[in-house]
N, C-alpha and C positions, 0 to 999 in steps of 0.2 A: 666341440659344439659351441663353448661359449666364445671360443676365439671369433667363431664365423658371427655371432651375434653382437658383439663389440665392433668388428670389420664392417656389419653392416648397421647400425649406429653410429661410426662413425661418418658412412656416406650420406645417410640419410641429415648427419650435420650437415655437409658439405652442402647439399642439396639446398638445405633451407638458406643457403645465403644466397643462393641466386633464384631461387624459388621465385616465384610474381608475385605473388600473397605476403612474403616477407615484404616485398622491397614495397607491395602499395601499402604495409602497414606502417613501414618507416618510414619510408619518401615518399614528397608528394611530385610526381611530374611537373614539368614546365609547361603551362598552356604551350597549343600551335601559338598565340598570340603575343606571348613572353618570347618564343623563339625567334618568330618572324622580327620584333623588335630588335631582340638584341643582335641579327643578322643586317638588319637596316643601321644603326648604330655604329656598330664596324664597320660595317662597309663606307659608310659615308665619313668615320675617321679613316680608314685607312687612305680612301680615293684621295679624301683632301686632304691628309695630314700626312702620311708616311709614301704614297706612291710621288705626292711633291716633293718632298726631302731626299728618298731613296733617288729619284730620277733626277735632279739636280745635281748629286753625288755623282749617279753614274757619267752623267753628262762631262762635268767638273774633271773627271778622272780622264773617260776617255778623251778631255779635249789636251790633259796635261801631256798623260803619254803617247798619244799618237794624234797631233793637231789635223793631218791629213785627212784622217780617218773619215771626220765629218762631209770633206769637200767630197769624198770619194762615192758620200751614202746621196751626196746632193744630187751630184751628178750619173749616176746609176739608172739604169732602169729598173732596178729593182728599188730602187729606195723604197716604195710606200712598206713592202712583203717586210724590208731587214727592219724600218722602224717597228712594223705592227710585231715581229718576233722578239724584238728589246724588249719593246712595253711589255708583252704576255711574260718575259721570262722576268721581268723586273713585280711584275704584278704575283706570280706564283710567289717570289720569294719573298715578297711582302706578307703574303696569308699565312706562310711557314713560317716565319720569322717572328708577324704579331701576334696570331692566337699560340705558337706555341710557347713563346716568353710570357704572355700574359696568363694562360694556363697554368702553366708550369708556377711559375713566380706568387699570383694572387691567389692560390687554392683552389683553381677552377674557374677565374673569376675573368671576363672580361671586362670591359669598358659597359658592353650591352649589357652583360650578365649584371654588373654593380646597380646599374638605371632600373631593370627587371626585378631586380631582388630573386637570382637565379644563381647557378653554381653548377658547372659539371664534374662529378666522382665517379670512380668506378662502380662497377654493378654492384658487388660485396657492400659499396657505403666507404669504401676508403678513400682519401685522395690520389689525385693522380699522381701518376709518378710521370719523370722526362717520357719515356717511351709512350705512354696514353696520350701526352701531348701533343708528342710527334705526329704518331700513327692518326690522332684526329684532325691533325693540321694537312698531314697530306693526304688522308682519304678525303677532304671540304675540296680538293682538284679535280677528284674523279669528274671529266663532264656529266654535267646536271644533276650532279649529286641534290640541287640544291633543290629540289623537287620530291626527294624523300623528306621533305619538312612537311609534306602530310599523312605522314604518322605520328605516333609518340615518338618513338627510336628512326633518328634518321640513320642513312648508311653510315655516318660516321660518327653515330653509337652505338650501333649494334656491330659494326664490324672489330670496334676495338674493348668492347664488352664494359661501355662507360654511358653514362648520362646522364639526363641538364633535367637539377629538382628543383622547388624553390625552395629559397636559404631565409627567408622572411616572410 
């Protein structure tokens, strides 16, 4: 009998770290308005700063190894379709690549997030680990994920069981 009551004591721990009441007594959520920022923020560094860079790269590459290549996409009728699918595949790997390095690397911490004085952790209160980075970097692709920012928990906090408090 006391085994069963230790057994459930210790679920009832478990419980209380994901509990609501836990987490609104320890963290304070990220306004909509801290979110919406720090999604503006990034987005407006990566358009300008990393989708330039990245696309100059790919450019640079594909014009070293295959010079043709380009004349081929000129003269095509498809050209506008094959550039609009570079850009989108050049664009996905840019949102993987920068919220999950920045996440992973700054403690949760983006560019937007530092400006906000925000931070995204797991629900328990712990840091992310590479995998929470990941998984939030590529659930921010689901189309129109970006329209679950009118909630607290967008999809790609609740799906990977993390989210954005403020750090100051």
């Amino acid at each position: 009998m006391e085994n069963n009551n230790e057994v459930s004591a210790t679920n009832e721990q478990k419980d209380l770290l994901v509990d609501e009441t836990y987490l609104q007594e320890h963290f304070v959520y990220a306004t909509q308005g801290q979110r919406f920022l720090n999604w503006l923020i990034d987005n407006i560094l990566m358009r300008l700063g990393l989708s330039y860079l990245s696309g100059t790269i790919v450019g640079m590459l594909i014009g070293l190894l295959n010079p043709d290549f380009f004349q081929s996409i000129v003269f095509s009728e498809n050209a506008t379709f094959i550039l609009a699918v570079l850009g989108l595949l050049i664009a996905y790997f840019n949102y993987i690549f920068y919220y999950t390095l920045c996440e992973k690397l700054f403690k949760g911490c983006t560019l937007g997030k530092l400006i906000t004085g925000t931070r995204a952790i797991r629900q328990d209160g712990g840091e992310l680990t590479f995998r929470n980075a990941i998984l939030r970097s590529l659930s921010r692709c689901v189309p129109f994920e970006v329209f679950s920012g009118f909630k607290t928990l967008t999809w790609h906090d609740s799906w990977t069981d993390t989210m954005v408090i403020k750090s100051r």
